[in-house]
Backbone bond lengths (Angstrom), bond angles and torsions (degrees), N, CA, C in turn:
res aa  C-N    CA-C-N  psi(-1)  N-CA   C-N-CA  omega(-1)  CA-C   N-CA-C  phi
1 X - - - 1.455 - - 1.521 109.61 -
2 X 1.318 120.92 139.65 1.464 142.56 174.59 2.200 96.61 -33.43
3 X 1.365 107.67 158.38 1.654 103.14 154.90 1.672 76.85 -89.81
4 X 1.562 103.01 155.68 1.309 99.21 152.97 1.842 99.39 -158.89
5 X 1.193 100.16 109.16 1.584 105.16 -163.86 2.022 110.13 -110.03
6 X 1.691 103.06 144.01 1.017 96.92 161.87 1.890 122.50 -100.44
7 X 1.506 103.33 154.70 1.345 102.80 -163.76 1.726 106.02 -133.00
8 X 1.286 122.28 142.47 1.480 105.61 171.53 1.089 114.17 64.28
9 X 1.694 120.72 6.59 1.570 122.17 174.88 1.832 105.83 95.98
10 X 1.301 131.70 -4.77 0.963 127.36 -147.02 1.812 86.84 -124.83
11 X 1.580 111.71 113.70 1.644 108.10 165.34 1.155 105.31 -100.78
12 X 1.239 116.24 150.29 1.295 125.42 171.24 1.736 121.17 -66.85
13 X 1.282 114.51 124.30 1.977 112.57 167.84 0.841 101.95 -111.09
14 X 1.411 104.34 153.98 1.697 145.56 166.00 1.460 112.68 -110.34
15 X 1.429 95.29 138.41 1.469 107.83 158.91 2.081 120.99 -64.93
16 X 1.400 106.69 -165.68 1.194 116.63 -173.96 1.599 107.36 -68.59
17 X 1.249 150.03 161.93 1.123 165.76 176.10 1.557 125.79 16.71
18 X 1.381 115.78 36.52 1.322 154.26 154.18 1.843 106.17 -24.19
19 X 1.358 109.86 130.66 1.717 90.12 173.74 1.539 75.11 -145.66
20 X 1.569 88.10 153.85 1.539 127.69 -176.60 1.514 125.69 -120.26
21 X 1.277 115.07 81.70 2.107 105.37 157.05 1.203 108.34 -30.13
22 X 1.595 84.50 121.09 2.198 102.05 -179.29 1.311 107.62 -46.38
23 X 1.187 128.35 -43.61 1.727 131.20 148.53 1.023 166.96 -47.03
24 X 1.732 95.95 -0.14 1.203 122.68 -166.09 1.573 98.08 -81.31
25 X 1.411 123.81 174.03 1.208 115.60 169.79 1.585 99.93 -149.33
26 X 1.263 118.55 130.53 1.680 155.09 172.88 1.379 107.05 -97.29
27 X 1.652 102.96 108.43 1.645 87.37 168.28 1.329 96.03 -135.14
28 X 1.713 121.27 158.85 1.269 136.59 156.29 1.302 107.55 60.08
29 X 1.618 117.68 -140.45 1.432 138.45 -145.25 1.711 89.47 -91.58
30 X 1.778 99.26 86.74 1.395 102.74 170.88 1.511 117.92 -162.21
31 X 1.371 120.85 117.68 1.333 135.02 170.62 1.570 123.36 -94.89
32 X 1.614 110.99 120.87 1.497 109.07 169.66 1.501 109.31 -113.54
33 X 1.330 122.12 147.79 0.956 124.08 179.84 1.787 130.59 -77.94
34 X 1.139 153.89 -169.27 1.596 136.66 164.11 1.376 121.59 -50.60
35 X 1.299 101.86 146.67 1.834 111.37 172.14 1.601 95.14 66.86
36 X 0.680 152.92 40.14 1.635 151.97 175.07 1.432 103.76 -93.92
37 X 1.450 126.18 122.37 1.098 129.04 139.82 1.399 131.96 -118.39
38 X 1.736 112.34 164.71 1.337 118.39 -151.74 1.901 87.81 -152.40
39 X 1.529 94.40 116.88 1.280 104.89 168.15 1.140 151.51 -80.65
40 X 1.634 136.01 -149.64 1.407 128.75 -179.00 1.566 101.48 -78.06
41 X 1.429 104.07 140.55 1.223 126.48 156.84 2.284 100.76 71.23
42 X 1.045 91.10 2.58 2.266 91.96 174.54 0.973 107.32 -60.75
43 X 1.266 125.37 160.09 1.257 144.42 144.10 1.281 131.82 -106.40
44 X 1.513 140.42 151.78 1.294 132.90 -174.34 1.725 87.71 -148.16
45 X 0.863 102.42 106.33 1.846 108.68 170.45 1.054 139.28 -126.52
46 X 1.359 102.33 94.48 1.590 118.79 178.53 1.420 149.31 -100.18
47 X 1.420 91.34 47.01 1.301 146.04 178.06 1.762 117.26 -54.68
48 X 0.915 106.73 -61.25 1.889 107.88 163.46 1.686 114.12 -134.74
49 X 1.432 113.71 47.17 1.051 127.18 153.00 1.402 129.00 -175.25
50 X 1.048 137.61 -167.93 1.637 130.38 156.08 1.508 127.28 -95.64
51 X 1.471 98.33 133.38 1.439 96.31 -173.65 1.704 92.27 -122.47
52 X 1.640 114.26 135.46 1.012 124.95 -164.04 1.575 102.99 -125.80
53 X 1.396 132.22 123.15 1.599 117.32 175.63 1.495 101.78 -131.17
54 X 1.447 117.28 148.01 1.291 119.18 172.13 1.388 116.69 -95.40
55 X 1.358 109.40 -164.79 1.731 109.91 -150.82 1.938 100.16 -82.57
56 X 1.293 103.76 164.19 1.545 106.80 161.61 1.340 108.61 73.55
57 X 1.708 135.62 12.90 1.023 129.85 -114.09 2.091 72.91 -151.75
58 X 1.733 112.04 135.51 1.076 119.38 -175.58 1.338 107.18 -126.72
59 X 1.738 114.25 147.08 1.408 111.97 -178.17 1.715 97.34 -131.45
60 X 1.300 121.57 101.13 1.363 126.07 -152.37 1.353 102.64 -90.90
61 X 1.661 127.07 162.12 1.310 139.04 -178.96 1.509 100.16 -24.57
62 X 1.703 96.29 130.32 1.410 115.09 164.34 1.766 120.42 54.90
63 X 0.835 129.83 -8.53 1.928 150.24 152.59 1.940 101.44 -32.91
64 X 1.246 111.55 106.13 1.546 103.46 -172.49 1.897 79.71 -108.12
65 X 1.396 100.77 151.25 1.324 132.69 171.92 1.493 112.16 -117.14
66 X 1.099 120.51 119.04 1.880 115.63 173.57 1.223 106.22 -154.27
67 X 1.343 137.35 -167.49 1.389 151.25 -148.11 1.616 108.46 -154.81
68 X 1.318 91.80 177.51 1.724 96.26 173.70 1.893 113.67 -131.46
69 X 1.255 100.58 117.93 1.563 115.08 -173.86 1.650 99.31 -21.20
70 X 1.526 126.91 117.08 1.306 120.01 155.27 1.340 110.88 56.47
71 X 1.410 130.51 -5.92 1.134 112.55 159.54 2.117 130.98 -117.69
72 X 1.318 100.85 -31.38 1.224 130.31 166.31 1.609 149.30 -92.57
73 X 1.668 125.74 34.54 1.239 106.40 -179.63 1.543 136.22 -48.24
74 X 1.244 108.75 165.52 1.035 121.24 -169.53 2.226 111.88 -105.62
75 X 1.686 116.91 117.02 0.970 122.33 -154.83 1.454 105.49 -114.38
76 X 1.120 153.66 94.32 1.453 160.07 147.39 1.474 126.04 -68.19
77 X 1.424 96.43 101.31 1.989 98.30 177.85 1.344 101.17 -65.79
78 X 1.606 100.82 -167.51 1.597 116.47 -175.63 1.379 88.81 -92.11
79 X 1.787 97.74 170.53 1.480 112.44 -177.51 1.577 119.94 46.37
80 X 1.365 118.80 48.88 1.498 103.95 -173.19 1.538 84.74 -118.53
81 X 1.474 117.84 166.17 1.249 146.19 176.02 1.436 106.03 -125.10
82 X 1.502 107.13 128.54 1.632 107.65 -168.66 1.890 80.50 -139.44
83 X 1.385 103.65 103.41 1.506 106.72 -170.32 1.374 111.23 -77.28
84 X 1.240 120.60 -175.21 1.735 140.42 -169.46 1.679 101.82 -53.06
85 X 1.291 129.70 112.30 1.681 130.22 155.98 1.335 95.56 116.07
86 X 1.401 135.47 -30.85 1.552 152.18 -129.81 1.381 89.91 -75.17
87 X 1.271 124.72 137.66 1.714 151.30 176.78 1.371 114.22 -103.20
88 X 1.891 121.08 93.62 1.859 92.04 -164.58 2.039 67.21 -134.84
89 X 1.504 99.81 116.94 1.396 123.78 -178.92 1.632 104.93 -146.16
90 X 1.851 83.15 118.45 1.596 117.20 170.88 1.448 96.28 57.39
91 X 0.989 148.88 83.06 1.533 153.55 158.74 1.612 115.21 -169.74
92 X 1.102 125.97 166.85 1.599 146.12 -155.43 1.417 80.98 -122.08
93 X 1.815 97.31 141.12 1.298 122.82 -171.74 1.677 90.14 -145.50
94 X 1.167 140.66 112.60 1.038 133.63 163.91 1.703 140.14 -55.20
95 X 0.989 110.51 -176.65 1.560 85.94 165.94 1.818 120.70 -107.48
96 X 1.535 96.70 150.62 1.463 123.56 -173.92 1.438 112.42 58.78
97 X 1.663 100.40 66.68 1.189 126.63 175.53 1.608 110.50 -128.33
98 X 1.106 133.47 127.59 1.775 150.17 122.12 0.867 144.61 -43.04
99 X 1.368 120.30 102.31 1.751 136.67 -162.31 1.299 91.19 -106.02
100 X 0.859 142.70 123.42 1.788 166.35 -135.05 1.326 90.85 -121.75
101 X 1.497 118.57 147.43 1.383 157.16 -160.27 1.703 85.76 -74.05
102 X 1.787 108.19 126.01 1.353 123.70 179.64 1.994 126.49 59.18
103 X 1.612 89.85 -10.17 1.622 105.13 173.97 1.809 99.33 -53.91
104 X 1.551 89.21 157.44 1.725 110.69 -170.79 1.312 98.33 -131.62
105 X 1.667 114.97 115.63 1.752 96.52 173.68 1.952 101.04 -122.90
106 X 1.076 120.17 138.21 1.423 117.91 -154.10 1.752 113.98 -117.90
107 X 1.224 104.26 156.10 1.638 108.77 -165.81 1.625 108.34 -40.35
108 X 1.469 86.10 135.27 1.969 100.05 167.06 1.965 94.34 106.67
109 X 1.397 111.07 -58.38 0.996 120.16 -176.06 1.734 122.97 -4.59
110 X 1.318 131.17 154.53 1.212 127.47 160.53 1.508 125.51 -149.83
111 X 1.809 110.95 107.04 1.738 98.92 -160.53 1.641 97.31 -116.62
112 X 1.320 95.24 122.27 1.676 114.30 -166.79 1.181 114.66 -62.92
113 X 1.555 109.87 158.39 1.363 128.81 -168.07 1.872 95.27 -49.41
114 X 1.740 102.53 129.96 1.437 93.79 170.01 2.227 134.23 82.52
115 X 1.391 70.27 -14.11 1.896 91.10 150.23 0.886 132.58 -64.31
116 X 1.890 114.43 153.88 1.459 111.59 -174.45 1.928 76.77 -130.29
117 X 1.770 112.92 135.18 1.085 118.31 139.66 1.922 117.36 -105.35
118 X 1.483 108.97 124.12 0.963 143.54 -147.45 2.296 95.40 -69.62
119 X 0.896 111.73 123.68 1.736 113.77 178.55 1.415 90.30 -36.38
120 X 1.305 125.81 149.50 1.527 163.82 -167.79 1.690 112.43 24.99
121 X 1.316 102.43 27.19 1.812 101.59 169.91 1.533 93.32 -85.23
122 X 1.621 82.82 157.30 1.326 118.36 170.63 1.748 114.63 -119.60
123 X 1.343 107.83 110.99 1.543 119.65 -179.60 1.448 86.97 -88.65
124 X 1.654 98.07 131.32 1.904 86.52 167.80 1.521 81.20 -116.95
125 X 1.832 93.44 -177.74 1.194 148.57 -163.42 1.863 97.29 -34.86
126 X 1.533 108.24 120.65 1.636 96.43 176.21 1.369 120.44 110.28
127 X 1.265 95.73 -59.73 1.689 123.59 -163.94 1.724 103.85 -38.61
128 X 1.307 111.62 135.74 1.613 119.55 167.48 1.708 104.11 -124.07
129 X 1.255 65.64 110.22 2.425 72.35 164.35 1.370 103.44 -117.02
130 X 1.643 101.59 117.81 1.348 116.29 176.72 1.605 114.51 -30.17
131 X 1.043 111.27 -169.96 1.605 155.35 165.88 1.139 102.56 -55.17
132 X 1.384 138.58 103.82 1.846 129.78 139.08 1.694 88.82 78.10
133 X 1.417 117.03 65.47 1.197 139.39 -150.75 1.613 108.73 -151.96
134 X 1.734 134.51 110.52 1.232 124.82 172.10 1.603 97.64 -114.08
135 X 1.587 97.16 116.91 1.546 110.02 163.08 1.559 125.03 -90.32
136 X 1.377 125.74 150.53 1.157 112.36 -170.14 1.594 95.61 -154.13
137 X 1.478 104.41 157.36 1.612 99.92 172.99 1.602 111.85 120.75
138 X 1.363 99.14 165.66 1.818 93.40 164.89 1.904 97.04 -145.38
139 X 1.662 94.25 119.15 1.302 151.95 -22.87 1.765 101.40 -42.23
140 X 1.206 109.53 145.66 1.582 118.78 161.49 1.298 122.73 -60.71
141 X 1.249 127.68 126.84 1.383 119.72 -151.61 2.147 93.76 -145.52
142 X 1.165 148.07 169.60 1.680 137.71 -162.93 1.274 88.86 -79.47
143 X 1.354 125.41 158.62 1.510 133.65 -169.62 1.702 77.20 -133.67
144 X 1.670 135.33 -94.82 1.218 136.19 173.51 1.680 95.13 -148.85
145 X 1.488 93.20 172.19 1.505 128.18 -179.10 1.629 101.57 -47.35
146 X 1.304 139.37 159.49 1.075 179.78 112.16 1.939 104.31 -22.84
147 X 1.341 102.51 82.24 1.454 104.84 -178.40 1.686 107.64 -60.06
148 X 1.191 129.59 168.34 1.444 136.70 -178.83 2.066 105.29 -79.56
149 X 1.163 110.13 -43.51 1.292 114.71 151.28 1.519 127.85 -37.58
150 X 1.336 103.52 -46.17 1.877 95.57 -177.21 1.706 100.94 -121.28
151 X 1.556 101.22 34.47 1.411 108.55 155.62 1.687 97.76 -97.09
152 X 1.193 115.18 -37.98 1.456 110.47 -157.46 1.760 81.33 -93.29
153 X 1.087 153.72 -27.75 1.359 128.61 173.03 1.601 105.26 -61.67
154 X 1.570 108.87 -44.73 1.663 87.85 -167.58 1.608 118.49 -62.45
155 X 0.991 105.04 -20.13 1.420 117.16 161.73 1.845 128.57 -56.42
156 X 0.955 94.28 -55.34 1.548 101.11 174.41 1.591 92.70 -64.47
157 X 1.494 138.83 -34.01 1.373 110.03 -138.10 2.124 77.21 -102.63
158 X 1.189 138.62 -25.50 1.240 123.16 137.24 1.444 130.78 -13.59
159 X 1.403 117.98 -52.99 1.257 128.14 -157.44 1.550 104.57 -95.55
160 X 1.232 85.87 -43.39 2.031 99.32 172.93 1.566 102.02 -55.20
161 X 1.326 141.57 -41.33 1.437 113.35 173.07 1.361 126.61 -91.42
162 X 1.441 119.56 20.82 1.174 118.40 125.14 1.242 158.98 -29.45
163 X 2.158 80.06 -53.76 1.203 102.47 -169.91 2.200 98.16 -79.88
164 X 1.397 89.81 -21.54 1.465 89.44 -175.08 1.585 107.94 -71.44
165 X 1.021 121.48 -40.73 1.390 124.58 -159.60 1.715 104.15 -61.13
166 X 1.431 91.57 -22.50 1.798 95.31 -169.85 1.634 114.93 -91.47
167 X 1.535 100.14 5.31 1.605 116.49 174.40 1.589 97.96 -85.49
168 X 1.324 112.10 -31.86 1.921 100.90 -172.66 1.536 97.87 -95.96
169 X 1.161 124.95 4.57 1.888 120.64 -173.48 1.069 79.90 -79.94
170 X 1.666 112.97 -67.57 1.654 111.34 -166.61 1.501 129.67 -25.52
171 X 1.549 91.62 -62.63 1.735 107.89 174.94 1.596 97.85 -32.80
172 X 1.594 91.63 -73.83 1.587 102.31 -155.13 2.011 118.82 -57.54
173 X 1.602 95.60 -15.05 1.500 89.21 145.47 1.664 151.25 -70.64
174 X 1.258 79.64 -35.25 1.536 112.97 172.34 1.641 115.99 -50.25
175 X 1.331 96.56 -54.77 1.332 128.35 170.69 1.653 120.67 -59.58
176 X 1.459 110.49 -24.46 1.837 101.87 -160.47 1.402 82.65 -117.40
């Protein structure tokens, strides 16, 4: 089972059919929306701020989520993919957007509905990348547009850990 702790008075909710890595860890002032999963070894810490995620929406191995004390929550649309190592603290992520494997996106920030941040960029502090937009780099800076093709992959690959999450229910039916 997930840690999943309340802090500051604030427990964390979930939407409808939510699955959790026994490792994952949930803390405090934090809402996910349906179908959400959150993998081995993540974090989501909402600890000195609010962290808010919408439905359909994945937080993959080791990906820490946090906020900034009183000044920075943390905003997650639906359908987003926040890949393996990925750092998405105190900033708005729209929905059906991709935060790339070890990418860093940083307080204030804003990455538009339908973005790709590119594996090991760093969005700093502020930064807005349009709409249907792949940033890349450190600092992350527009690489090109978001073809209609790897709009509909980032989508499937959303939906695909669904399909994963329902490979460990199984087990864990099997099992109880």
């Amino acid at each position: 089972m997930a840690l999943i702790k309340s802090v500051r008075g604030f427990t964390p909710q979930f939407g409808d059919e939510c699955w959790f890595a026994e490792n994952s860890t949930i803390v405090g002032d934090v809402e996910l929306g349906s179908h959400c999963t959150v993998w081995f070894n993540a974090v989501i810490r909402g600890d000195v701020n609010s962290i808010r995620i919408g439905s359909h929406s994945n937080i993959q191995d080791g990906a820490v989520i946090h906020c900034t004390y009183q000044r920075f929550s943390t905003i997650i649309g639906n359908y987003v993919s926040v890949a393996h190592n990925a750092i998405v603290h105190g900033c708005t992520i729209e929905d059906h957007v991709l935060i790339g494997m070890g990418a860093i996106v940083m307080d204030g920030a804003v990455v538009g509905e339908g973005s790709i941040i590119a594996a090991g960029a760093i969005v700093t502090q502020g930064t807005r990348v349009p709409a249907r937009t792949i940033y890349a780099g450190n600092p992350a800076t527009f690489l090109k547009n978001v073809s209609p093709e790897l709009a509909e992959a980032m989508n499937r690959t959303a939906n695909n850990y669904l399909t994963y999450a329902g490979w460990f229910r199984d087990e864990e039916e099997k099992q109880a």
